[in-house]
C-alpha positions as CSV (number, residue, x, y, z in Angstrom):
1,X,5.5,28.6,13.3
2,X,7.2,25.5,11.7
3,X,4.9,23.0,10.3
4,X,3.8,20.1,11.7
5,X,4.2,18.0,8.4
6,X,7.6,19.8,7.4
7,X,9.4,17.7,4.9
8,X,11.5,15.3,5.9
9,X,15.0,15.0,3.6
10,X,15.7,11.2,2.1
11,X,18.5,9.8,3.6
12,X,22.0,9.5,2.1
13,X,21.3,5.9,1.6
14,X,18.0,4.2,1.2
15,X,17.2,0.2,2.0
16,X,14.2,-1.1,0.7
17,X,13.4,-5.1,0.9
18,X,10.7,-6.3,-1.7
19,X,8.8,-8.8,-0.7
20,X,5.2,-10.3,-0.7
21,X,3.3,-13.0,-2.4
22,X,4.6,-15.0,-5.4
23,X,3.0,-13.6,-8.4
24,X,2.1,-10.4,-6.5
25,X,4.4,-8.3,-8.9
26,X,7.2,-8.0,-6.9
27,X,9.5,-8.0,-10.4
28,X,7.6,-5.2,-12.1
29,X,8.2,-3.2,-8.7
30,X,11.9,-3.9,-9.0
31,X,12.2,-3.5,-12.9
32,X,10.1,0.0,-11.9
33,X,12.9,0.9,-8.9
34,X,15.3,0.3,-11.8
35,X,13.8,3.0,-14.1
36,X,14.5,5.8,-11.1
37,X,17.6,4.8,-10.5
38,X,17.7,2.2,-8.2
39,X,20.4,-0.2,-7.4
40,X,18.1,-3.6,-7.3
41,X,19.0,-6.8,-6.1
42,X,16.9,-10.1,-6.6
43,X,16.5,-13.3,-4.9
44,X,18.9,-12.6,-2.4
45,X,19.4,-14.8,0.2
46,X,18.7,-13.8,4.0
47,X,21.8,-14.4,5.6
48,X,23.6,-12.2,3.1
49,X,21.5,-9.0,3.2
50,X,23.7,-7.9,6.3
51,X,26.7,-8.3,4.1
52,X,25.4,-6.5,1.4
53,X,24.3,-3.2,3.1
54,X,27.8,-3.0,3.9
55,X,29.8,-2.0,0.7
56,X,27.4,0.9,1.3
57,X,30.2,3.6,1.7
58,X,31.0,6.6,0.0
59,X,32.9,5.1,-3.0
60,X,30.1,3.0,-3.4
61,X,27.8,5.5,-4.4
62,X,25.7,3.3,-6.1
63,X,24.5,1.6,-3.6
64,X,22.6,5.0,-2.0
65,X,19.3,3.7,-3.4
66,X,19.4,-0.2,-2.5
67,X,16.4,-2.3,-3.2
68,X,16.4,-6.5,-2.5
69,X,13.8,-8.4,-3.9
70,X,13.0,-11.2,-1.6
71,X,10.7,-14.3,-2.0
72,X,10.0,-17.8,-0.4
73,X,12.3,-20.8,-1.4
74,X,11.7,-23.2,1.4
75,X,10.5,-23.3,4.8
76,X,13.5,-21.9,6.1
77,X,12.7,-18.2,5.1
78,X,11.0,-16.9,7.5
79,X,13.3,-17.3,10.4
80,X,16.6,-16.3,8.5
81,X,14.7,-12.9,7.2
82,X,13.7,-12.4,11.1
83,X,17.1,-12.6,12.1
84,X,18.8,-10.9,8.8
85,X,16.5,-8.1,10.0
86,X,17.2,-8.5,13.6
87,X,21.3,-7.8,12.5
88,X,20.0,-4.7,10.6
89,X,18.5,-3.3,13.4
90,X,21.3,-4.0,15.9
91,X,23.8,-2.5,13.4
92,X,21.9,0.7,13.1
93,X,20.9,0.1,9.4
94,X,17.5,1.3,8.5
95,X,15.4,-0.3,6.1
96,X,12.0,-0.3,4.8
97,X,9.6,-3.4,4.1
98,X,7.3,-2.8,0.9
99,X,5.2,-5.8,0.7
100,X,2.9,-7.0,-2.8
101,X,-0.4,-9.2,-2.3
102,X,-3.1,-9.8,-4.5
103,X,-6.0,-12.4,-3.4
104,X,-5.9,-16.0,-4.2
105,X,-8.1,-15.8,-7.2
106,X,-5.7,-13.3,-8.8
107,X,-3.0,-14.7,-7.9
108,X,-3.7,-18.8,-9.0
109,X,-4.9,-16.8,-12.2
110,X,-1.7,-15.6,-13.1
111,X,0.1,-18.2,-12.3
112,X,-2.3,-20.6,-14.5
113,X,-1.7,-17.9,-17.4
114,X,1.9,-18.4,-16.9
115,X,1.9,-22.3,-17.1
116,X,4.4,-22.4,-13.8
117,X,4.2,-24.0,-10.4
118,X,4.3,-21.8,-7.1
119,X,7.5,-22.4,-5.2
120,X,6.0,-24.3,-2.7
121,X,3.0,-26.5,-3.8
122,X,4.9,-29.5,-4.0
123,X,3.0,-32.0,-5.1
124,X,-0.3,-30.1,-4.3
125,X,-2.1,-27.5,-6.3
126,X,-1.2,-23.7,-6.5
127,X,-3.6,-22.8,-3.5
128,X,-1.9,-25.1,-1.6
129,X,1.4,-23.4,-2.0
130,X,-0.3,-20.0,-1.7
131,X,-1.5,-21.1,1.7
132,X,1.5,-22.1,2.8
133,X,3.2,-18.8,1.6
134,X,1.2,-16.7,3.4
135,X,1.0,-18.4,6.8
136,X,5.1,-17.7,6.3
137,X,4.7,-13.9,5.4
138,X,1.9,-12.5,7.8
139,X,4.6,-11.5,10.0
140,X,6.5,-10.1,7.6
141,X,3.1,-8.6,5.8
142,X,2.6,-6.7,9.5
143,X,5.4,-5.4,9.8
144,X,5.5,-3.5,6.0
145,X,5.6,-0.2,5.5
146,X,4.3,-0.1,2.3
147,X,1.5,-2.7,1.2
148,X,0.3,-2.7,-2.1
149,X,-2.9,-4.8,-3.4
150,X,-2.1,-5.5,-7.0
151,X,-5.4,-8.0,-7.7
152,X,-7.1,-5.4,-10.2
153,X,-3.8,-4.1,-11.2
154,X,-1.6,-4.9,-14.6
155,X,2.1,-4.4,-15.0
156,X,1.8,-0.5,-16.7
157,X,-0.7,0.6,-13.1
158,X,1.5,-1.2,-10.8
159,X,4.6,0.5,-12.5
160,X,2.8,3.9,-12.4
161,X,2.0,3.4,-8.6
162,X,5.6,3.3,-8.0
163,X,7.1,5.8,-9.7
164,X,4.5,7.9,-7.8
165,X,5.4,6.7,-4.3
166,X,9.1,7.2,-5.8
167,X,10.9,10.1,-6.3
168,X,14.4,10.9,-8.1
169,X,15.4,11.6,-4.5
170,X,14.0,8.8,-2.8
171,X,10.6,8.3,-1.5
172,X,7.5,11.0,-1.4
173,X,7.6,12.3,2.3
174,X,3.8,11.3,3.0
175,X,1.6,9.9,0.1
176,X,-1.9,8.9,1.2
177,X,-4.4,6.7,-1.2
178,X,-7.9,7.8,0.2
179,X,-10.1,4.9,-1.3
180,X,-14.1,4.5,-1.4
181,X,-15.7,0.8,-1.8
182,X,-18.9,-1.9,-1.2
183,X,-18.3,-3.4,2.2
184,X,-20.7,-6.2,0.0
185,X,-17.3,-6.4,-1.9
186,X,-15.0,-7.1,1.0
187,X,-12.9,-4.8,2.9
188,X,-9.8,-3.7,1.2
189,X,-7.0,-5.8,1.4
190,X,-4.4,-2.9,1.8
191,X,-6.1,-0.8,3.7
192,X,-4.1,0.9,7.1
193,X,-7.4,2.2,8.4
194,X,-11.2,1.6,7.8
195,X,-14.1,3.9,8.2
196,X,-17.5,3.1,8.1
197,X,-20.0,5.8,6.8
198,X,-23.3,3.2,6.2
199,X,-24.9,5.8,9.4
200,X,-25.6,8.3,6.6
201,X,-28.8,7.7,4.7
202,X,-28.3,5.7,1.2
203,X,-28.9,7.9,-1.8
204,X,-29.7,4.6,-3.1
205,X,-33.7,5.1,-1.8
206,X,-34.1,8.1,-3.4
207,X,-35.2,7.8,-7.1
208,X,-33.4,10.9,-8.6
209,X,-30.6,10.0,-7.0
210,X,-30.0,6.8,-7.5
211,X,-28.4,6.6,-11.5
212,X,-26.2,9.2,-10.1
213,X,-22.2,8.6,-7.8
214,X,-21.1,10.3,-5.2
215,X,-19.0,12.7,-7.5
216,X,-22.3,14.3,-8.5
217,X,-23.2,17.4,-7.0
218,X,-27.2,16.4,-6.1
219,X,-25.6,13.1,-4.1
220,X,-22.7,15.0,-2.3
221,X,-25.2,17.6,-1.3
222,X,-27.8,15.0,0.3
223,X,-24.6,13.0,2.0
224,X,-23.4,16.4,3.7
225,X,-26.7,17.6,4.4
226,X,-27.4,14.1,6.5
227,X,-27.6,14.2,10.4
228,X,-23.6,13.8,11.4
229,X,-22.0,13.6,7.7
230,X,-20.0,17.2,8.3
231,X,-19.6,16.6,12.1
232,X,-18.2,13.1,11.1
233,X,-15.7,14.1,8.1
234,X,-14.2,17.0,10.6
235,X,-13.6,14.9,13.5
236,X,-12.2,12.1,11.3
237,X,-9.6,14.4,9.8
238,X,-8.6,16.0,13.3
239,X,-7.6,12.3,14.1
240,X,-5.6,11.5,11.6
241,X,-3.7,14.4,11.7
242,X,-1.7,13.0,15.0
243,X,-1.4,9.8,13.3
244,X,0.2,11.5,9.9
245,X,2.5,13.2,12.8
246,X,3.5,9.9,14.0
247,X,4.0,8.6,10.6
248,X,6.7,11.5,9.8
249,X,8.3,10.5,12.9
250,X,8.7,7.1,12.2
251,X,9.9,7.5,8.6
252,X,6.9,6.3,7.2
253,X,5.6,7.2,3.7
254,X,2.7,6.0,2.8
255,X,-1.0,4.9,3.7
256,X,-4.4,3.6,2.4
257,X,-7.4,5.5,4.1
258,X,-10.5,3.4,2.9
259,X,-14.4,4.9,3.4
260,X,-16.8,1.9,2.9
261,X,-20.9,2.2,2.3
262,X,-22.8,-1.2,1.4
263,X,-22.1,-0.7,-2.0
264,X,-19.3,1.7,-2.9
265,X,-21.1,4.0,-4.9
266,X,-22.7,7.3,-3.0
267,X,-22.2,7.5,0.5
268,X,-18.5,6.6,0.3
269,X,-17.5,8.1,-3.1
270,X,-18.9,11.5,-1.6
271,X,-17.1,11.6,1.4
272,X,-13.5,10.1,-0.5
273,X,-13.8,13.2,-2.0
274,X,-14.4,15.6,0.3
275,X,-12.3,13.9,3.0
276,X,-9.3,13.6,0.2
277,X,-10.2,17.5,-0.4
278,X,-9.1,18.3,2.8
279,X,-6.4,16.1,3.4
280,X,-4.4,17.6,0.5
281,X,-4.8,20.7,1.8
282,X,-2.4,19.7,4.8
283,X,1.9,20.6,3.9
284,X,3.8,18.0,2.5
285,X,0.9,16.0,2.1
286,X,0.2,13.9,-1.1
287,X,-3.2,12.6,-1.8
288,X,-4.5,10.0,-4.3
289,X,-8.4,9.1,-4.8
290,X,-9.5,5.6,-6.0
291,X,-12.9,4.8,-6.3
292,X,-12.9,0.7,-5.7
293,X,-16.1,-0.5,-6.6
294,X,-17.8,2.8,-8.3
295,X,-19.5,0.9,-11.4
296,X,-19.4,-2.6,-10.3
297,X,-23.3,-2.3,-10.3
């Protein structure tokens, strides 16, 4: 029987708009795209994107792999993007939305670092204009395929993230990043779905166990031996599985599967890893294990 999960071949020609918060990284994406072959175009205007996807022919074999890098100029952007992509969609032309954030603190950080204003503070401070960028880009942000959090990332990870969601021949089929973390730390800001595994006794109580993570074989042994922990793990993956079905359907490539505990060091590091396990185990499946907040204590 054919699988379920069977690859999906790239398209002959690949759209992706880059997009997200000003000093989010959205040029070491591009610079990255470049690397693999990308045709990358930046600060393009919304009301020529239309134009642009088409010189996408066959003598214009360059443009196959097309990324535009778009950002916020003025207030005007988010309507013109809404209808720019409106025309793409009426003209058949399929596109993905990757979208960068990072949280506010990151973000006025860098820009602080890089002695520069944000493109719309005005005559306020860099939060302001942060503010005001993201009230224009939750639709957009919604609406993204691919959301990367680059707070806690540098230029050398972020480039390393995309050259694994990027192949030579275009994007990775399914790639999931299964993440444990401290709910005391905030919920992850790129997260697609969230699962809460705080019902399992904390590891935390217990003496012995309590120096050690969730990667160590005396804590993954009391988290699976808890009332519900196995029960729980194989019902969550028998759910997901329709949704990775629906996300090969709709052309969709990537997700963030977060496991929170209060403090993102037993319960959820344990069952990342065996939920991550299992996952990988599925065809044309690609799994990536981060561990948030493991040492933040």
């Amino acid at each position: 029987m054919e699988s379920q999960f069977e690859t999906v071949k790239p398209a002959e020609s690949e759209l992706l708009i880059i997009t997200g918060m000003s000093g989010a990284g959205r040029t070491t994406v591009a610079h990255a795209l470049e690397d693999h072959g990308w045709y990358v175009v930046e600060n393009l205007p919304p009301q020529m994107l239309r134009r642009l996807t088409e010189l996408e022919t066959p003598a214009t074999a360059i443009l196959n792999k097309l990324a535009v890098v778009m950002d916020v100029r003025s207030s005007t952007f988010n309507p013109l993007l809404s209808e720019a992509l409106a025309d793409l969609t009426a003209a058949g032309v399929s596109y993905r939305v990757l979208f960068v954030d990072a949280d506010d603190a990151a973000l006025v950080r860098r820009f602080e670092q890089g002695r520069r204003p944000h493109p719309l503070q005005g005559e306020g401070r860099i939060l302001d204009g942060l503010h005001a960028e993201r009230a224009l880009l939750t639709e957009l942000r919604d609406r993204a395929e691919i959301v990367i959090d680059t707070t806690n990332q540098n230029v050398h990870t972020l480039s390393t993230e995309i050259t694994q969601l990027f192949s030579e021949n275009g994007p990775i089929v399914l790639r999931l990043n299964v993440m444990s973390f401290g709910f005391k730390y905030g919920l992850p800001a790129d997260a697609n779905y969230v699962a809460d595994v705080r019902f399992i006794p904390n590891p935390h109580w217990v003496p012995e166990l309590r120096p050690q993570t969730g990667k160590d074989d005396s804590v993954q042994k009391f988290v699976f031996a808890a009332d519900g922990a196995e029960e729980f793990i194989s019902a969550y993956l028998e759910a997901l599985k329709p949704v990775l079905e629906g996300y090969r359907r709709e052309n969709k490539h990537y997700a963030t599967i977060a496991i929170g505990c209060t403090g993102g060091k037993h319960r959820s590091v344990a069952v990342t890893e065996e939920l991550a396990r299992r996952l990988a185990q599925l065809p044309s499946v690609t799994v990536n294990v981060s561990h948030r907040d493991l040492g933040r204590e």
